[in-house]
C-alpha positions as CSV (number, residue, x, y, z in Angstrom):
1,X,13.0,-17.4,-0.5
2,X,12.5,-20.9,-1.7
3,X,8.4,-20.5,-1.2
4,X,6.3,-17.0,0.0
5,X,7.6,-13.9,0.5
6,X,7.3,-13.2,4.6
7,X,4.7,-10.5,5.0
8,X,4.5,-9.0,1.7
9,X,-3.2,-5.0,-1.1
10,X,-3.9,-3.8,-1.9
11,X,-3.1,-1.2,-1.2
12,X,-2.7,-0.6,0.4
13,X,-3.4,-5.7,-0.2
14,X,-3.1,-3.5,2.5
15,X,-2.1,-0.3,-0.8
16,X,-1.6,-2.5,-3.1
17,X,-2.6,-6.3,-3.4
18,X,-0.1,-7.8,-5.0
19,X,2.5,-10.5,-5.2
20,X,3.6,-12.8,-2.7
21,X,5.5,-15.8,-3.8
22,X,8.7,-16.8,-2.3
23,X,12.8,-16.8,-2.8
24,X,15.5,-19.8,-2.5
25,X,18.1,-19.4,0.2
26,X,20.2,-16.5,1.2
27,X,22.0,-15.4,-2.4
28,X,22.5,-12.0,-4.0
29,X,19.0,-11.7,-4.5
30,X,17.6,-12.0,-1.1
31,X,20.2,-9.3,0.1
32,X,22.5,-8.9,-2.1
33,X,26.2,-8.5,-2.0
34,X,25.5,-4.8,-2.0
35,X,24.9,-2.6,1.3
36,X,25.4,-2.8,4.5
37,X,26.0,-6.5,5.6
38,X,23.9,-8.1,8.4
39,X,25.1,-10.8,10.5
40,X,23.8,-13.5,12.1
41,X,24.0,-11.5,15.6
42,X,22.0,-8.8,13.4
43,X,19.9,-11.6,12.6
44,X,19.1,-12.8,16.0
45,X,18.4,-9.2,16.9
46,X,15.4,-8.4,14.3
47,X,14.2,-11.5,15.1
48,X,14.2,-11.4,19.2
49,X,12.3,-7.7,18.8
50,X,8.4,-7.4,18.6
51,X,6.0,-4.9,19.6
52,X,5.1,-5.2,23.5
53,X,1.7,-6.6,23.2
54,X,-0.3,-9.1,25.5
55,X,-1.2,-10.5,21.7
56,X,1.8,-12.8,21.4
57,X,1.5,-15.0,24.3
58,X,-1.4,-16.7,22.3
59,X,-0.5,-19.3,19.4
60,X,-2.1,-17.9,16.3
61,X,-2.6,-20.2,13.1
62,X,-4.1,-19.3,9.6
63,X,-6.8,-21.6,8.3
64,X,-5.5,-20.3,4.9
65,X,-2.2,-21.1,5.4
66,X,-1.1,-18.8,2.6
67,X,-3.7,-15.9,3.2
68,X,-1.0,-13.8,2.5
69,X,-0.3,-14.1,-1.1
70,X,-3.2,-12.7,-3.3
71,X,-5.3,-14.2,-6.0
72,X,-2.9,-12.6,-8.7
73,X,-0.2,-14.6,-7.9
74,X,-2.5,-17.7,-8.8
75,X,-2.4,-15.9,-12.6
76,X,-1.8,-18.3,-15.5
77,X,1.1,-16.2,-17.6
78,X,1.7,-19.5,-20.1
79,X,0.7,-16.7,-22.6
80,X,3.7,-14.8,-21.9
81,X,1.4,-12.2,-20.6
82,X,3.6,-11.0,-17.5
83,X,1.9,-8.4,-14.5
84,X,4.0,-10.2,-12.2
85,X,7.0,-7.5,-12.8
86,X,4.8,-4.9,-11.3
87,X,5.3,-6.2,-7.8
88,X,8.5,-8.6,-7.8
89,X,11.4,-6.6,-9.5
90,X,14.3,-5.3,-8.7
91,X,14.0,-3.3,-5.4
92,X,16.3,0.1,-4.6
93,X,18.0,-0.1,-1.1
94,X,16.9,-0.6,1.9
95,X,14.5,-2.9,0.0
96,X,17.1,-6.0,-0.5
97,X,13.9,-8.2,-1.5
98,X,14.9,-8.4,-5.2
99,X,12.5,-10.6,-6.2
100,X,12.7,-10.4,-10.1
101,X,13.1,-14.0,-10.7
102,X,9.3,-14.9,-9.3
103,X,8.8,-13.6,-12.8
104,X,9.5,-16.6,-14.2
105,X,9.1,-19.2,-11.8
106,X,5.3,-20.0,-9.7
107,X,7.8,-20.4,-6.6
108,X,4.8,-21.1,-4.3
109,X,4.4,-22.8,-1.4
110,X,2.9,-26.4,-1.1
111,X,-0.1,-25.4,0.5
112,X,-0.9,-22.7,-2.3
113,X,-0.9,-26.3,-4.9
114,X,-5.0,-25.6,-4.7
115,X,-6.2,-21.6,-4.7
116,X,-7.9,-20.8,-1.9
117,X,-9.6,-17.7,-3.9
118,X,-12.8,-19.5,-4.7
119,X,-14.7,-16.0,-4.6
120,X,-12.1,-15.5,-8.0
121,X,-13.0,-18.3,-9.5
122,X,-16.6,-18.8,-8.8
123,X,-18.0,-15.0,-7.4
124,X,-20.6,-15.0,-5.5
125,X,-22.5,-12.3,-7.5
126,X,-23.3,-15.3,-10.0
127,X,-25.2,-16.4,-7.5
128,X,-27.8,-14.1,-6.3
129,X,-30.4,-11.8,-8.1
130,X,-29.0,-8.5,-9.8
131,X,-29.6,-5.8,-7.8
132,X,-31.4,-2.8,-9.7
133,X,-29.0,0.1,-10.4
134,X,-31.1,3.0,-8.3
135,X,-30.6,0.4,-5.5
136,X,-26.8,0.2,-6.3
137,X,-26.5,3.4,-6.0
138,X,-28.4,4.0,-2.8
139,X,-26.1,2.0,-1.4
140,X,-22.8,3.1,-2.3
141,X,-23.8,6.8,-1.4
142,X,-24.8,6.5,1.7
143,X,-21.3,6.6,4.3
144,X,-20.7,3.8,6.8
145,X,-18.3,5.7,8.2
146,X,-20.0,9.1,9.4
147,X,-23.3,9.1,11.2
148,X,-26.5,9.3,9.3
149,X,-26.4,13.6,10.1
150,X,-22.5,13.4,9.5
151,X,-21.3,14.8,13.0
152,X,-19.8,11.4,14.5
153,X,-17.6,9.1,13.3
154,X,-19.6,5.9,13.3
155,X,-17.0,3.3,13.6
156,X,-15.4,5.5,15.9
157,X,-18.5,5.4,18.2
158,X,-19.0,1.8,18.0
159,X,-15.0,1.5,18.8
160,X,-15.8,3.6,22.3
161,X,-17.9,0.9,23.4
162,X,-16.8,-2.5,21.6
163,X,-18.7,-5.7,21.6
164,X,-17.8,-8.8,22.9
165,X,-16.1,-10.5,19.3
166,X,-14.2,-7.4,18.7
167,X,-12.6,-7.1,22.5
168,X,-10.1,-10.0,22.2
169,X,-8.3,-9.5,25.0
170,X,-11.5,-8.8,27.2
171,X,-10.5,-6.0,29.3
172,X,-13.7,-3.8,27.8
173,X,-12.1,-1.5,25.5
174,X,-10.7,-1.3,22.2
175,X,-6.7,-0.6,22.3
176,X,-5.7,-0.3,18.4
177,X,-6.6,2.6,16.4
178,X,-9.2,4.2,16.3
179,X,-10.3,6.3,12.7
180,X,-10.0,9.9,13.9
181,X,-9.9,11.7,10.4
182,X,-12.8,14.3,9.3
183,X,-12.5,14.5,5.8
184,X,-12.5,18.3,6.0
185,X,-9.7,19.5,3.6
186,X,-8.2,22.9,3.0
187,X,-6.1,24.1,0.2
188,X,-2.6,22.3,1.3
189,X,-4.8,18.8,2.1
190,X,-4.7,19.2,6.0
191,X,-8.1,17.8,7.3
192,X,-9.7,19.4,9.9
193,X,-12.6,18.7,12.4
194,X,-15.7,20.2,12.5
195,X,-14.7,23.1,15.1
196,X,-11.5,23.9,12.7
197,X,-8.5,22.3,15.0
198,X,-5.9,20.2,13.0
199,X,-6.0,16.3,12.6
200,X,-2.8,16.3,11.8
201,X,-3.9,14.4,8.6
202,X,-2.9,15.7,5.4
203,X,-4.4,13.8,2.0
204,X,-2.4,12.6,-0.5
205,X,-2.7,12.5,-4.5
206,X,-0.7,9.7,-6.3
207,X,-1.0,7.7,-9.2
208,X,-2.5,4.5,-8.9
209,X,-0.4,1.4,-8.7
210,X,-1.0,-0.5,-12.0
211,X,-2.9,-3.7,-11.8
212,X,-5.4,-4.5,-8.9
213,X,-5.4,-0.5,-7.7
214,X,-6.8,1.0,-10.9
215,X,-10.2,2.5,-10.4
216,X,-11.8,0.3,-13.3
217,X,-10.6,-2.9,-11.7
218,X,-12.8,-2.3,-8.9
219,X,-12.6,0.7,-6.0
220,X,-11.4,4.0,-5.5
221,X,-9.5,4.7,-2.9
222,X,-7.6,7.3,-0.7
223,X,-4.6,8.1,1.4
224,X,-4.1,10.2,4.1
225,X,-0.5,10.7,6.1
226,X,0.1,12.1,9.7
227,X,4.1,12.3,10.9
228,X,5.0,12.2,14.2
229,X,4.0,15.1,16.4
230,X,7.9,15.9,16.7
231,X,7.7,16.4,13.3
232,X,5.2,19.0,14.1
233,X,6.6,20.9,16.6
234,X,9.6,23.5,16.3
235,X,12.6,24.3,18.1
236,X,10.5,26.1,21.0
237,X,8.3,22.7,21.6
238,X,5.6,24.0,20.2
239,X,2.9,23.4,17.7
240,X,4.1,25.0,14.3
241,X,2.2,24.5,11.1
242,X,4.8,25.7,8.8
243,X,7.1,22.8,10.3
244,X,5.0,20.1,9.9
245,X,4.8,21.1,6.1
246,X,8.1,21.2,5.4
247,X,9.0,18.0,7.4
248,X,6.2,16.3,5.1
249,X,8.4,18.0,1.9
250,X,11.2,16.5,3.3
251,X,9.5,13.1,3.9
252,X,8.8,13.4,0.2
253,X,12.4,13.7,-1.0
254,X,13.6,11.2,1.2
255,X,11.0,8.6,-0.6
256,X,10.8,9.4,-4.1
257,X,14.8,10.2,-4.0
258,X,14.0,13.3,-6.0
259,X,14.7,17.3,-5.0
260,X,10.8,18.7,-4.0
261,X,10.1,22.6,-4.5
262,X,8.7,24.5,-2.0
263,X,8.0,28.2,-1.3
264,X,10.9,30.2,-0.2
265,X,12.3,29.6,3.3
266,X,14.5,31.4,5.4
267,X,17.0,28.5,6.2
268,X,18.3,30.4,9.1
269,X,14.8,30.3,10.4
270,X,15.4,26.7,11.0
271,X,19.0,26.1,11.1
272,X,19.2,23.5,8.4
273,X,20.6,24.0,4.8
274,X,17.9,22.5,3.3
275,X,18.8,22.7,-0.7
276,X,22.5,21.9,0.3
277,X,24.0,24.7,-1.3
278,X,26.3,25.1,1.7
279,X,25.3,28.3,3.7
280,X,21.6,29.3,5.2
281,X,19.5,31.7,2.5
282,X,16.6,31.5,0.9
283,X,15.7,27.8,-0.6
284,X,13.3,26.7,-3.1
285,X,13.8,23.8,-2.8
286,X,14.7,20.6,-0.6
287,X,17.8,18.6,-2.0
288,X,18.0,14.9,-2.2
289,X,20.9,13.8,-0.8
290,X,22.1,10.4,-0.2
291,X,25.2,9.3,0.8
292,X,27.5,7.0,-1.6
293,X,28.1,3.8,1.0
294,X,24.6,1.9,0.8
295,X,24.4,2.3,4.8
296,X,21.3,4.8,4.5
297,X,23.8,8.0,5.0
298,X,22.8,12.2,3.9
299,X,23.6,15.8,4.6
300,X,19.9,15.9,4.9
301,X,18.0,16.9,8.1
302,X,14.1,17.3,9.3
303,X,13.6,20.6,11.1
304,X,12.1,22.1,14.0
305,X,12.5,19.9,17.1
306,X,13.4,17.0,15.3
307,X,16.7,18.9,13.5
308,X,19.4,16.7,15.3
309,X,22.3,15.0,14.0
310,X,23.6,11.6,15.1
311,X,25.1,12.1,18.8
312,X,23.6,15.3,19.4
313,X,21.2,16.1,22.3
314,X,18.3,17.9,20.4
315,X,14.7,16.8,19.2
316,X,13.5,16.7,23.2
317,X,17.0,14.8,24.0
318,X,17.0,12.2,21.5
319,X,18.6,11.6,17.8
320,X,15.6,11.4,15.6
321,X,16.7,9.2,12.7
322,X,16.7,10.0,8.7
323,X,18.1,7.8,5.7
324,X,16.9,7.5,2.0
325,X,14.3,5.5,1.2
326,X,13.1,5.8,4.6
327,X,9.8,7.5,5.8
328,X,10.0,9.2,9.2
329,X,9.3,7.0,12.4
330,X,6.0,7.1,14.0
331,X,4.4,8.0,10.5
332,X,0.9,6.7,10.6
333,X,-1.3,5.9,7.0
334,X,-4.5,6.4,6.6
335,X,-6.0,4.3,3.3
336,X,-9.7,4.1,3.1
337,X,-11.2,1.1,-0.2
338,X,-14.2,2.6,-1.7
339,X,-16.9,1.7,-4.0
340,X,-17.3,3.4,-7.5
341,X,-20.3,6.1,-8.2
342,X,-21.5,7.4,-11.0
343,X,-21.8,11.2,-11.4
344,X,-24.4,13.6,-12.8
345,X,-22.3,13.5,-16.1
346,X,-22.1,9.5,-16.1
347,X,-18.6,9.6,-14.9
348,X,-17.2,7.2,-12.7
349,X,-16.1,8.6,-9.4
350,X,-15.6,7.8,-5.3
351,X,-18.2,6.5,-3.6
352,X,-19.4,7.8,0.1
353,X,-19.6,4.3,1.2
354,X,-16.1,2.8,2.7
355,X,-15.2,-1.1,1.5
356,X,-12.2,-0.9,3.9
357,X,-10.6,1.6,6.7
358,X,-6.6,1.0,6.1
359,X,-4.6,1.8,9.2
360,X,-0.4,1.8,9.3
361,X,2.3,2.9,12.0
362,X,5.9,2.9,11.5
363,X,6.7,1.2,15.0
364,X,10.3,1.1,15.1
365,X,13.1,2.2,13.1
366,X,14.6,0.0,11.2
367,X,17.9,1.2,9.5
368,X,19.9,-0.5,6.5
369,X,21.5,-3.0,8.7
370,X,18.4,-4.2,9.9
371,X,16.2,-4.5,6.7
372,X,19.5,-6.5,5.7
373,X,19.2,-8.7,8.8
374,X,15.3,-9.0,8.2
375,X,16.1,-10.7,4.9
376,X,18.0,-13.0,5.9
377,X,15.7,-14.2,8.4
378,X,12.5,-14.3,5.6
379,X,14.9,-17.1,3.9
380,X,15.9,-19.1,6.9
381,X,11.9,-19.4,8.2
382,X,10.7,-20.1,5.0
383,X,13.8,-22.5,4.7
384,X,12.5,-23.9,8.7
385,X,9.1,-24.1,7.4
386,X,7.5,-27.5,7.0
387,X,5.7,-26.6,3.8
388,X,7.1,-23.3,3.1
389,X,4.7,-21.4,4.2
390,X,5.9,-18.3,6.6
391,X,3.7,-17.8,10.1
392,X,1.8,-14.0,10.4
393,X,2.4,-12.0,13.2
394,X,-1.2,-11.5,15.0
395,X,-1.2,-8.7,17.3
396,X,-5.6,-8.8,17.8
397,X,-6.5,-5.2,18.3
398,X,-3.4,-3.4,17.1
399,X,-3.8,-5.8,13.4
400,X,-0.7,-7.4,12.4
401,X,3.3,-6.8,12.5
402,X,5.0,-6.8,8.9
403,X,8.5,-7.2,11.0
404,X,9.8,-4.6,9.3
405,X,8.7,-1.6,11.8
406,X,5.0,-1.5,10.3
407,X,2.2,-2.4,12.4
408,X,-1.0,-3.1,10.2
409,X,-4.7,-2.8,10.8
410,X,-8.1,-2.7,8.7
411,X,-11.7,-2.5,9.0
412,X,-14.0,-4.1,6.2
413,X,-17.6,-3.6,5.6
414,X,-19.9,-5.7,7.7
415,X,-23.2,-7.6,6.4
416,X,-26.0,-4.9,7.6
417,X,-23.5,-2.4,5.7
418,X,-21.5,-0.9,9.2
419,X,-18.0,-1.4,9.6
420,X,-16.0,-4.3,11.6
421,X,-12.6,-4.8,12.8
422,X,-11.1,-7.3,10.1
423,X,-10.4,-10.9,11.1
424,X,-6.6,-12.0,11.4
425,X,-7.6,-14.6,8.9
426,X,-8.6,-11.3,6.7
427,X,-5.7,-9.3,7.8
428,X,-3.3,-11.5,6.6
429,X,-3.3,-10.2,3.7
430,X,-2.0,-6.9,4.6
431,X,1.4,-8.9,5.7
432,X,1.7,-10.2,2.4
433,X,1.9,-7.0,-0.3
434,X,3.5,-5.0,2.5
435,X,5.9,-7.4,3.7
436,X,8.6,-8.4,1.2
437,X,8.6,-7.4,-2.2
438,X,10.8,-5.8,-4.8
439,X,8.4,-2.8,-5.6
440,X,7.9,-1.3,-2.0
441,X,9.7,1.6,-0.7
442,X,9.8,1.0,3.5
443,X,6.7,-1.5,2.9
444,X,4.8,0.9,1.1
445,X,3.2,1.9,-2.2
446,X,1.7,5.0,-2.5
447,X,4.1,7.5,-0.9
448,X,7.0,7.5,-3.6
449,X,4.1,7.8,-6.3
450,X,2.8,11.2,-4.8
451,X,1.7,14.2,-7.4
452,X,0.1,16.3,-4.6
453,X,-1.1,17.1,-1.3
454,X,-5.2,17.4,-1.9
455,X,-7.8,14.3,-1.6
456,X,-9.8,13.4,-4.5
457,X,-12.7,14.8,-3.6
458,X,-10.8,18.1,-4.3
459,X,-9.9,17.2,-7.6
460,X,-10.4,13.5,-9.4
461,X,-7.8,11.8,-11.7
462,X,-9.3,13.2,-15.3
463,X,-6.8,15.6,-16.8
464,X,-4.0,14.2,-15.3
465,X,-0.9,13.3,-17.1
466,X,0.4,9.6,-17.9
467,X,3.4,9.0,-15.5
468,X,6.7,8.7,-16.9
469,X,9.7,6.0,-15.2
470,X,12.7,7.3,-14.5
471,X,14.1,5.5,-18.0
472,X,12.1,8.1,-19.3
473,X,9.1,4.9,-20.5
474,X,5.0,5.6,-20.1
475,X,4.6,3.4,-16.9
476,X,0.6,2.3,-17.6
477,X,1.7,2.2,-21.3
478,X,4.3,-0.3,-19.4
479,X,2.2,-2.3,-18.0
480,X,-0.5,-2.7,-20.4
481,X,2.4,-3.8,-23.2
482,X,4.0,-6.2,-20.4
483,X,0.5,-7.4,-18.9
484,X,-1.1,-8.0,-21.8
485,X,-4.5,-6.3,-20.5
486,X,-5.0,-3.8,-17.8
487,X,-5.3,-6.2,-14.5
488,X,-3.3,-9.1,-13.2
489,X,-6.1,-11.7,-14.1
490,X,-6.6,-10.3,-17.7
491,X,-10.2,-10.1,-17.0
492,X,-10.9,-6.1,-17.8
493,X,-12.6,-6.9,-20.9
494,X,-13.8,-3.3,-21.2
495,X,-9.8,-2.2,-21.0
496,X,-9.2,-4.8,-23.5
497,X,-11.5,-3.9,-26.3
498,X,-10.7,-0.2,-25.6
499,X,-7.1,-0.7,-25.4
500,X,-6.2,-3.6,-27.7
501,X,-6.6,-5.0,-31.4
502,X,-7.6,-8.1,-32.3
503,X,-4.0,-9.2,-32.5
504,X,-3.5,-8.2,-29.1
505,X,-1.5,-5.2,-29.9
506,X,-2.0,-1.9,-27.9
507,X,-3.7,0.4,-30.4
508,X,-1.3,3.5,-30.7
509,X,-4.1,6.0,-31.1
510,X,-5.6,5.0,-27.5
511,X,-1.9,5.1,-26.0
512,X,-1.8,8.9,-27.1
513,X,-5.0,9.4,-25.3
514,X,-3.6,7.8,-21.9
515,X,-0.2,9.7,-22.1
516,X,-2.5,13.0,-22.0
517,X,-5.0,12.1,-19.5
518,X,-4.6,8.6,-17.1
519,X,-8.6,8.7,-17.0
520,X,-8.8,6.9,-20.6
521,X,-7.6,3.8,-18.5
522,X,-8.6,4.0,-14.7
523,X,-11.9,4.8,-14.6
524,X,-14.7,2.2,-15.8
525,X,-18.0,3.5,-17.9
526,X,-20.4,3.5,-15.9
527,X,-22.4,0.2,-16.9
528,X,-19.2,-1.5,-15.4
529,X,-18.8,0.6,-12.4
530,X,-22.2,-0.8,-11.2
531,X,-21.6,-3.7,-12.3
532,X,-18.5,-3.8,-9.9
533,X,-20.0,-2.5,-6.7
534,X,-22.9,-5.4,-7.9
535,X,-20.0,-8.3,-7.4
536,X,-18.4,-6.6,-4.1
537,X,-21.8,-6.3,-2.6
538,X,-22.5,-9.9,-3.6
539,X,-19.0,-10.8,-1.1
540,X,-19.9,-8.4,1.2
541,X,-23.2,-10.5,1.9
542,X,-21.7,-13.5,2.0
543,X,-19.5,-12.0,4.3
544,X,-16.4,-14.4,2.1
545,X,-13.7,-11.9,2.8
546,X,-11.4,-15.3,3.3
547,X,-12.3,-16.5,-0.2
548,X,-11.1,-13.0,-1.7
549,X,-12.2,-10.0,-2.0
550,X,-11.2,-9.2,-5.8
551,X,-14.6,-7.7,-7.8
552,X,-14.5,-10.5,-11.0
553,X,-17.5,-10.1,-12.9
554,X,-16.9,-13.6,-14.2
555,X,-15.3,-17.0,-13.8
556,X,-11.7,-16.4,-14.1
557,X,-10.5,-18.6,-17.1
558,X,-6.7,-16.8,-16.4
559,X,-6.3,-18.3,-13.0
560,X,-4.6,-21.8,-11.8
561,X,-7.0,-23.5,-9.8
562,X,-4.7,-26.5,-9.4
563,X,-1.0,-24.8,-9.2
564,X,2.0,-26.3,-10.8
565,X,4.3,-25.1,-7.4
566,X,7.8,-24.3,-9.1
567,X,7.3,-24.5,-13.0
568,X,7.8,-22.0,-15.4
569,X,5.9,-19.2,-15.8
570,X,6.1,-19.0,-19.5
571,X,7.6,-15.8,-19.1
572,X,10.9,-16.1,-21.1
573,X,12.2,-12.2,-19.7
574,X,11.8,-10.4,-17.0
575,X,10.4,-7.0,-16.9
576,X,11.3,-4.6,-14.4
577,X,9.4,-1.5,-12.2
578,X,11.0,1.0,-11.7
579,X,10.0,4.4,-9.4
580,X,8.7,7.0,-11.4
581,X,10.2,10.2,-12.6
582,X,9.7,13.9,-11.1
């Protein structure tokens, strides 16, 4: 795209917060001359489709005309320094983003020539008097999102009966989600209410995506995945637990492109050879498989009620789609942004209180073709655009559309400490990171970087093993060497002195520490951890989500103000993300 990136944390940001700049017209790079080819009747197709909503009659315009991309794309890399690989990189099919060469160019659009992230350049917490750290702490234990006695959901509640600013289309309810998860985890990471039943939630472990989404940069956070109910149900139509948790294995090898072990099955249980060893036995295992002709093809199958095959009549009369790369449709994420506490043994940890409630919905399926078409059509509006800039589906209650089968929604901490339905203004950014760039698999982050089904509160990241790439590479080791520091805006000065000599090396003897345990790097001491909820509590009373969000403890000195739109980065090579090994 010639400026930003259609719908691109942050984390997530919605997952992730990342990248958004923008691609020159239709070549190999914005869809390559690999895959399945879209047309222009393709084209017209994506484009003509959007969710049935009321929302869309009504014009909507962003005072921020590019609230989309995030303060780290405003990041001065004339050092060479270069985070920017962590987001825009070569992507794997059906991503056909390939962004790589934002690494080297600031291919903004004209309004992005002055960053709107004040809040990064001057934060607010400057500004007021430091809050005491018994305060701090008060504060960042005490949940916003249960009730004071923890037996009601609290924004839930306030939901059931919205005010006036939050029922935009006036009918006197509130018709987007509405947070339904308990936080009540057993052994497999199922959540569960208080009277025992099923969510249908089931927490997920991963490996924080480097940059923005490391602990020590500013919030913990959490995900939490519910598929489908037909994912849920077997063969009979009925409820069946052990289903659900192989359809979620399934899910898992379909994503991260990688076999997954489970606990023996009967295959003939379920009908489906699900290692692909060519008869119905006991399998340990569920085999990746994906067909040789880039058009999203494999032997593979869900089971239970959703174990059809193209043209058959099963999964309650209907062909329930599967392709690499590909999460299920009707997969909802659950991603709640959290402040930092400090534990009884001065450890940084997850706070109670909730920055942000995340909320995602795969909406329609979208199949190689499609994300072909859809890339296409990213270069022609941007082309269309009068300043390059790319216009944000608003859909009011239900959040926004990422036009590529993802409908996105958040909630972010009001002034007197309760939580709000976001703004489109603030939701825009959610169409930015998990829109259209090289590093997301189906528009997301943290699925594909999955190292077990439990919640954090279960068991934290200390202890756990540095990630490897699948060119057998350290990935944080990665990014630090390629970064230059341990955050976009080189502004982790802890991670620096920790992590780097005076020459700027990385010291080897700290690299060994991080390849045995990825706490050495994510998690701040716990000076800085208050210090960080100190900064986001200064935005939160300001209320400046639309200035940024990011928790900078100082002016940053590594961010354009003034943006040379289409020079060199200063980057002389690209670097280039890759998923991780399993």
């Amino acid at each position: 795209m010639r400026h930003v990136r259609p719908l691109l944390p942050a984390a997530v940001a919605c997952a992730a917060i990342i990248a958004g700049c923008t691609r020159e017209a239709p070549t190999k790079r914005d869809g390559g001359t690999d895959g399945p080819k879209a047309t222009l009747a393709d084209a017209s197709a994506a484009r003509a489709w959007h969710p049935k909503s009321p929302y869309l009659a009504r014009p909507q315009h962003l005072t921020n005309r590019v609230a989309y991309i995030p303060p780290q794309c405003f990041t001065k890399t004339s050092a060479g320094a270069n985070p920017c690989y962590a987001c825009h990189t070569q992507s794997e099919l059906p991503n056909y983003t390939q962004d790589g060469d934002l690494q080297l160019r600031l291919l903004l659009p004209e309004p992005a020539k002055k960053n709107p992230w004040s809040n990064v350049l001057d934060p607010p917490v400057l500004h007021v008097p430091r809050a005491p750290d018994d305060a701090v702490l008060a504060h960042v234990r005490a949940s916003n999102y249960f009730s004071a006695d923890g037996q009601e959901l609290a924004l839930a509640k306030a939901l059931a009966t919205p005010p006036k600013e939050w029922d935009e289309n006036g009918n006197g309810s509130w018709d987007g989600y509405v947070p339904d998860a308990w936080f009540h985890f057993d052994a497999q990471g199922f959540d569960h209410r208080p009277d025992g039943s099923a969510t249908g939630w089931r927490a997920m472990a991963y490996y924080p995506f480097p940059g923005a989404f490391f602990p020590t940069n500013g919030s913990t956070d959490d995900v939490l995945v519910r598929l489908d109910p037909l994912l849920h149900t077997n063969g009979a139509g009925q409820l069946d637990d052990a289903v659900y948790a192989l359809n979620f294995s399934i899910a898992l090898a379909l994503v991260t492109r990688h076999d997954v072990p489970i606990d023996a099955v009967d295959e003939a249980l379920y009908g489906v050879d699900l290692d692909l060893d060519g008869h119905l036995g006991a399998a340990t295992r569920i085999a990746f498989d994906a067909i040789a002709d880039d058009n999203g093809g494999t032997r593979m199958r869900y089971v239970g009620a959703a174990a059809s095959s193209p043209g058959s009549d099963a999964g309650a009369g209907r062909y329930f789609p599967i392709s690499p790369g590909l999460l299920p449709l009707g997969t909802e994420l659950l991603h709640t942004v959290r402040y930092l506490d400090v534990g009884d043994d001065g450890v940084s940890r997850m706070a109670a209180r909730m920055k942000e409630v995340r909320y995602a919905k795969k909406v329609r399926w979208e199949d190689y073709r499609t994300a072909h078409a859809h890339t296409l059509i990213e270069a022609q509006e941007e082309n269309e655009s009068r300043d390059g800039a790319h216009e944000v589906t608003w859909e009011a209650e239900h959040g926004v559309y990422n036009k590529r089968g993802w409908m996105l929604q958040g909630f972010i901490e009001a002034k007197d400490g309760s939580l709000r339905p976001q703004t489109f203004e603030e939701s825009a950014s959610c169409a930015g990171c998990h829109g259209g760039i090289g590093a997301t698999v189906d528009s997301t982050f943290t699925f594909a970087r999955q190292v077990g089904w439990y919640h954090w509160s279960q068991r934290d990241l200390r202890g756990l093993a540095e990630p490897k790439r699948i060119d057998g590479s350290y990935e944080y080791t990665y990014y630090l060497q390629h970064a230059g520091a341990g955050d976009e805006l080189r502004e982790n000065h802890e991670v620096l002195a920790r992590f780097f000599d005076a020459s700027g090396a990385v010291k080897p003897a700290e690299l060994a520490h991080l390849h045995a345990d990825v706490s050495t790097l994510l998690l701040p001491s716990a000076a800085r951890t208050l210090d960080l909820d100190r900064a986001y509590q200064a935005i939160v009373d300001a209320q400046s989500f639309d200035r940024g969000r990011d928790t900078v403890l100082t002016r940053s000195e590594n961010v354009h103000d003034d943006v040379p739109v289409g020079a060199s980065t200063g980057v002389r090579k690209g670097a280039t993300s890759l998923r991780l090994a399993r």
